[in-house]
Backbone as ProteinMPNN parsed JSONL, in Angstrom:
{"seq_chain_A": "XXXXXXXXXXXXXXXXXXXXXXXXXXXXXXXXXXXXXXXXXXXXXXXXXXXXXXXXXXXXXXXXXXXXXXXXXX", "coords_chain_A": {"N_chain_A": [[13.431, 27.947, -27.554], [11.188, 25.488, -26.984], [8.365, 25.211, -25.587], [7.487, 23.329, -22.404], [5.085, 21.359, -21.838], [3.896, 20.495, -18.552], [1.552, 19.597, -17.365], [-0.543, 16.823, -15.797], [-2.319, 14.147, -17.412], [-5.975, 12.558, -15.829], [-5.408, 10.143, -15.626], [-2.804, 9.751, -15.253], [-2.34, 11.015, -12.851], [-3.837, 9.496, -11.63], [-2.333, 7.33, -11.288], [-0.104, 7.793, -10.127], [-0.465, 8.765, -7.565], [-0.81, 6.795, -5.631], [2.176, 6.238, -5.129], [3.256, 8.166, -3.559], [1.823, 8.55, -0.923], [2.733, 5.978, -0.19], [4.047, 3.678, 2.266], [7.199, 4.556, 4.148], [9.86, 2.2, 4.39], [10.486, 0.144, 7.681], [8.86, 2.099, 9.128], [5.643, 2.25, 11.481], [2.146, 1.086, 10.275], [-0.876, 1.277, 9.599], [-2.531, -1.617, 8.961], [-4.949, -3.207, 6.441], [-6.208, -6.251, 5.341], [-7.088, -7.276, 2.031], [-10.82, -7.963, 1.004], [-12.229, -11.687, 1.462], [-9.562, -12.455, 1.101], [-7.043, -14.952, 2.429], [-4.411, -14.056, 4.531], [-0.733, -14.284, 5.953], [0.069, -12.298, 8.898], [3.661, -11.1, 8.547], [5.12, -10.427, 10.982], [3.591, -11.2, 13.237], [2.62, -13.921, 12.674], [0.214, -14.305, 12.884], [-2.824, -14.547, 11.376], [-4.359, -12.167, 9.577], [-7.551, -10.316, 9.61], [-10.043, -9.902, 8.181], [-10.778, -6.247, 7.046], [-10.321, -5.474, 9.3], [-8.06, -3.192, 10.75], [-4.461, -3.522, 11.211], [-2.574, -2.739, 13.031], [1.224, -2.838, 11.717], [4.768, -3.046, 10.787], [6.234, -1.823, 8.307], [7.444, -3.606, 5.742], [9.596, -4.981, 2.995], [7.906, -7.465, 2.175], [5.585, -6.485, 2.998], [5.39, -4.075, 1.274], [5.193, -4.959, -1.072], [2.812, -6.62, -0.903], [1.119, -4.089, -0.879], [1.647, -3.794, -3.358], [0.283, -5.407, -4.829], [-2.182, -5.281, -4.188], [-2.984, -6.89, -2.272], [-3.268, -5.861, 0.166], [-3.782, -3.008, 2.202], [-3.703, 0.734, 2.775], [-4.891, 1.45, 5.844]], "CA_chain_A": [[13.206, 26.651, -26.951], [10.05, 24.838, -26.92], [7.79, 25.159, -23.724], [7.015, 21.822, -22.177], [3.26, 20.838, -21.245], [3.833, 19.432, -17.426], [-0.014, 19.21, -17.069], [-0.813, 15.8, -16.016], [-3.791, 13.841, -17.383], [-6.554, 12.432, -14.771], [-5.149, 8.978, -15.909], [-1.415, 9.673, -14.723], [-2.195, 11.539, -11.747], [-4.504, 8.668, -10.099], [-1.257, 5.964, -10.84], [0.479, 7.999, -9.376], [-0.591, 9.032, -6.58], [-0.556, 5.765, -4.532], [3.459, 6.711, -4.824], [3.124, 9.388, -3.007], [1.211, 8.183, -0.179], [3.215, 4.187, -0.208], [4.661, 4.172, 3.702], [8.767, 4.135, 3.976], [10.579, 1.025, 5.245], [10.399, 0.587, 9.112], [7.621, 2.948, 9.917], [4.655, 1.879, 11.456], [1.45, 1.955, 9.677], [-2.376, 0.685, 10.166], [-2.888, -2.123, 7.111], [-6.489, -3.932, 5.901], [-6.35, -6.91, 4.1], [-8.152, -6.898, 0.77], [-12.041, -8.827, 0.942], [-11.723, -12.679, 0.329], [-7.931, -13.321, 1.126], [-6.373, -14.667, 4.193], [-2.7, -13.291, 4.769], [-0.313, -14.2, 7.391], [1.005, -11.654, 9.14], [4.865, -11.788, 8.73], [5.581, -9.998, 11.808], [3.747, -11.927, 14.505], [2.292, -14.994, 12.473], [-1.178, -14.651, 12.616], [-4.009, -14.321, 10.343], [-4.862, -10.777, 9.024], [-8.524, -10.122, 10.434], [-10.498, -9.063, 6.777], [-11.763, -5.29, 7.195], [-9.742, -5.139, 10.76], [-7.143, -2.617, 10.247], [-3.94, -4.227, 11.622], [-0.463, -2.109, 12.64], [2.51, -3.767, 11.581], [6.173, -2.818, 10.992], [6.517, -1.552, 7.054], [8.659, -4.732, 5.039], [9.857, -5.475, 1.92], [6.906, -8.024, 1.971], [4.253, -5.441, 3.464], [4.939, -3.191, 0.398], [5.035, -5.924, -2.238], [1.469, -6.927, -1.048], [0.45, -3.286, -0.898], [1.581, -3.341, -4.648], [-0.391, -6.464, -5.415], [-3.652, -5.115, -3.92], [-3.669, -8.153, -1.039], [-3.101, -4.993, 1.774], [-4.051, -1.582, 1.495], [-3.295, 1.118, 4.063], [-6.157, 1.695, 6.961]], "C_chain_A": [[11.706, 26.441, -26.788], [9.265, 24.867, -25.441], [6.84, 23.769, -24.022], [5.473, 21.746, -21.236], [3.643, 20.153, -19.445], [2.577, 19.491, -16.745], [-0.265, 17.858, -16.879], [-2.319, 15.449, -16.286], [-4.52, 13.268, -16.132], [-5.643, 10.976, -14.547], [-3.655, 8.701, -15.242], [-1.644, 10.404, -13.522], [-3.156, 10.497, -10.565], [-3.301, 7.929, -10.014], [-0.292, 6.538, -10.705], [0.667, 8.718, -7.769], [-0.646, 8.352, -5.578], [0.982, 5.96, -4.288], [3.646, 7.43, -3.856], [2.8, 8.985, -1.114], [1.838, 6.382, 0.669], [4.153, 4.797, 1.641], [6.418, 3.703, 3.272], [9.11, 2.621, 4.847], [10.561, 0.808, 6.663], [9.523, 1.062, 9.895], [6.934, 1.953, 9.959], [3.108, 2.234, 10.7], [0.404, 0.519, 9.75], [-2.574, -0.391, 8.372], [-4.285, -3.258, 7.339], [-6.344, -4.563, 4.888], [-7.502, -7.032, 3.408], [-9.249, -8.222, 1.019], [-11.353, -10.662, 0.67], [-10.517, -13.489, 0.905], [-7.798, -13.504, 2.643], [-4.799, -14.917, 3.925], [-2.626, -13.277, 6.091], [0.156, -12.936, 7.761], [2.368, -11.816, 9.32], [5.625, -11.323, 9.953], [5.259, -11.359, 13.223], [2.98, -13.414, 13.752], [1.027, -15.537, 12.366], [-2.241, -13.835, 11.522], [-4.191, -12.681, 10.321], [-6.49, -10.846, 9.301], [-8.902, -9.534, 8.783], [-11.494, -7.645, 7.87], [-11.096, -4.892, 8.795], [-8.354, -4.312, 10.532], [-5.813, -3.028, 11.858], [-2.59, -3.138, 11.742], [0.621, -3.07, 12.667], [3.477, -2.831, 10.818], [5.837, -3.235, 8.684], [7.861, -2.377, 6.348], [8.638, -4.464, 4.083], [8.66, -6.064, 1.354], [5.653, -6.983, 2.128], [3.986, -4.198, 1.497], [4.865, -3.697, -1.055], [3.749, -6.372, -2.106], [0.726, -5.428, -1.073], [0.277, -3.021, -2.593], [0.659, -4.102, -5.586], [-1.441, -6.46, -5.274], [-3.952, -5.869, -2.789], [-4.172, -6.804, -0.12], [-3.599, -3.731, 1.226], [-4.098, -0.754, 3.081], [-4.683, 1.55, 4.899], [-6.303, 3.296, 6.583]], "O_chain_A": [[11.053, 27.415, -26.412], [9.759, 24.511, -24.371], [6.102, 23.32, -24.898], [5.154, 22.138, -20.114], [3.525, 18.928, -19.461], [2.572, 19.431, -15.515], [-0.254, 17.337, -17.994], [-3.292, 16.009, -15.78], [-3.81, 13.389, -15.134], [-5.218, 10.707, -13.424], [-3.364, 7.6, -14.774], [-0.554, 10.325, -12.956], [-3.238, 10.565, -9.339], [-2.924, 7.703, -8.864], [0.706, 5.958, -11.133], [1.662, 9.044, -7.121], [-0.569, 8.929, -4.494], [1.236, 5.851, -3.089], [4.578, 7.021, -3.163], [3.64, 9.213, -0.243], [1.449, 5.856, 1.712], [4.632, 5.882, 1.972], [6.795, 2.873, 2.446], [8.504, 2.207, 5.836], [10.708, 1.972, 7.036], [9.302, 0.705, 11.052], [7.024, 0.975, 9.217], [2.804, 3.413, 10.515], [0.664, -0.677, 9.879], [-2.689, -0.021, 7.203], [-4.453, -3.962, 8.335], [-6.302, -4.089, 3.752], [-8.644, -6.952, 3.862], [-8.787, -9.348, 1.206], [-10.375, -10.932, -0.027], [-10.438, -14.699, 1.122], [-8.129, -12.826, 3.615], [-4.229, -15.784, 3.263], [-3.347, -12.859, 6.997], [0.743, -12.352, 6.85], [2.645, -12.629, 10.202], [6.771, -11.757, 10.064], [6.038, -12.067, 13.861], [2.744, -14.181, 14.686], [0.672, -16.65, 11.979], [-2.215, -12.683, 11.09], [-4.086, -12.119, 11.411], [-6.727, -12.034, 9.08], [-8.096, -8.791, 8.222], [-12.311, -7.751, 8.785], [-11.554, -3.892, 9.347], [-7.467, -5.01, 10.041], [-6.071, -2.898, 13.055], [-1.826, -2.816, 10.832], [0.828, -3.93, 13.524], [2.994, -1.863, 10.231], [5.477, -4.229, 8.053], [9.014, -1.946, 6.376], [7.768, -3.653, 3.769], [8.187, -5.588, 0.321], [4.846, -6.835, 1.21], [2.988, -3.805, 0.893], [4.547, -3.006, -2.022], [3.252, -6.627, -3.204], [-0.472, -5.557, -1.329], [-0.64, -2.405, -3.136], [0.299, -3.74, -6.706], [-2.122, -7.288, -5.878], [-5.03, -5.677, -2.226], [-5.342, -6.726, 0.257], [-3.786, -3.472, 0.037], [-4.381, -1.263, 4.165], [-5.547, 2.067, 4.192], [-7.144, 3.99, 7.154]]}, "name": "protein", "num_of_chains": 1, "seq": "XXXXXXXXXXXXXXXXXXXXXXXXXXXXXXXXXXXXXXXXXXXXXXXXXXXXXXXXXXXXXXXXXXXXXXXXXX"}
Protein backbone atom coordinates (compact mmCIF):
# COMPACT_ATOMS: atom_id res chain seq x y z
CA UNK A 1 0.00 0.00 0.00
CA UNK A 2 1.06 3.38 -0.85
CA UNK A 3 2.03 5.79 2.09
CA UNK A 4 0.00 8.95 2.08
CA UNK A 5 1.78 12.51 2.36
CA UNK A 6 -0.55 14.23 5.28
CA UNK A 7 1.95 17.19 5.35
CA UNK A 8 0.02 20.26 4.86
CA UNK A 9 1.23 23.15 2.68
CA UNK A 10 1.58 26.82 4.36
CA UNK A 11 -1.36 27.67 1.95
CA UNK A 12 -3.88 24.99 3.47
CA UNK A 13 -2.90 25.31 6.91
CA UNK A 14 -3.56 29.28 7.12
CA UNK A 15 -7.44 28.49 5.46
CA UNK A 16 -7.73 26.45 7.71
CA UNK A 17 -7.04 27.44 10.63
CA UNK A 18 -9.73 30.16 11.14
CA UNK A 19 -11.90 26.64 11.43
CA UNK A 20 -10.40 25.76 14.18
CA UNK A 21 -10.57 28.78 16.17
CA UNK A 22 -14.59 29.91 14.57
CA UNK A 23 -16.66 30.16 18.18
CA UNK A 24 -19.68 27.40 18.58
CA UNK A 25 -23.33 28.51 18.52
CA UNK A 26 -24.51 30.16 21.84
CA UNK A 27 -21.21 30.87 23.44
CA UNK A 28 -20.21 34.12 24.27
CA UNK A 29 -17.41 35.75 22.56
CA UNK A 30 -15.64 39.40 22.32
CA UNK A 31 -16.29 40.56 18.35
CA UNK A 32 -14.58 43.84 16.35
CA UNK A 33 -16.14 45.06 13.49
CA UNK A 34 -13.97 45.24 10.39
CA UNK A 35 -12.50 49.25 9.59
CA UNK A 36 -15.07 51.28 7.44
CA UNK A 37 -18.40 49.29 8.06
CA UNK A 38 -21.20 50.04 10.35
CA UNK A 39 -23.07 46.77 11.60
CA UNK A 40 -26.06 46.52 13.70
CA UNK A 41 -25.80 44.54 16.40
CA UNK A 42 -28.53 41.79 16.13
CA UNK A 43 -28.69 41.14 19.70
CA UNK A 44 -29.35 44.52 21.28
CA UNK A 45 -29.77 46.84 18.10
CA UNK A 46 -27.12 49.10 18.23
CA UNK A 47 -24.29 50.14 16.18
CA UNK A 48 -21.02 48.06 16.42
CA UNK A 49 -18.37 50.67 17.82
CA UNK A 50 -15.30 50.20 14.86
CA UNK A 51 -12.06 48.82 16.75
CA UNK A 52 -14.34 48.46 20.14
CA UNK A 53 -14.41 44.87 20.82
CA UNK A 54 -18.11 44.09 21.54
CA UNK A 55 -19.47 40.63 23.48
CA UNK A 56 -22.39 39.26 21.96
CA UNK A 57 -24.22 35.90 21.97
CA UNK A 58 -22.60 33.58 18.93
CA UNK A 59 -25.66 33.45 15.86
CA UNK A 60 -26.17 32.08 12.77
CA UNK A 61 -25.74 35.79 11.64
CA UNK A 62 -22.57 36.49 13.95
CA UNK A 63 -20.78 33.59 12.13
CA UNK A 64 -21.93 34.41 8.60
CA UNK A 65 -20.36 37.93 9.12
CA UNK A 66 -17.30 36.38 10.73
CA UNK A 67 -17.15 34.41 7.34
CA UNK A 68 -17.57 37.53 5.27
CA UNK A 69 -14.77 39.44 7.05
CA UNK A 70 -17.50 42.32 8.41
CA UNK A 71 -16.59 40.81 12.30
CA UNK A 72 -13.62 39.22 13.43
CA UNK A 73 -13.09 37.80 16.91
CA UNK A 74 -11.44 40.37 19.67
Amino acid sequence: MAKTDTTKTAAEAETTAPAAERPRLGTIANFIVSEGLMLRNSETGAIFEAGVPTLQAVTTTTLRRLDDGDLRLA
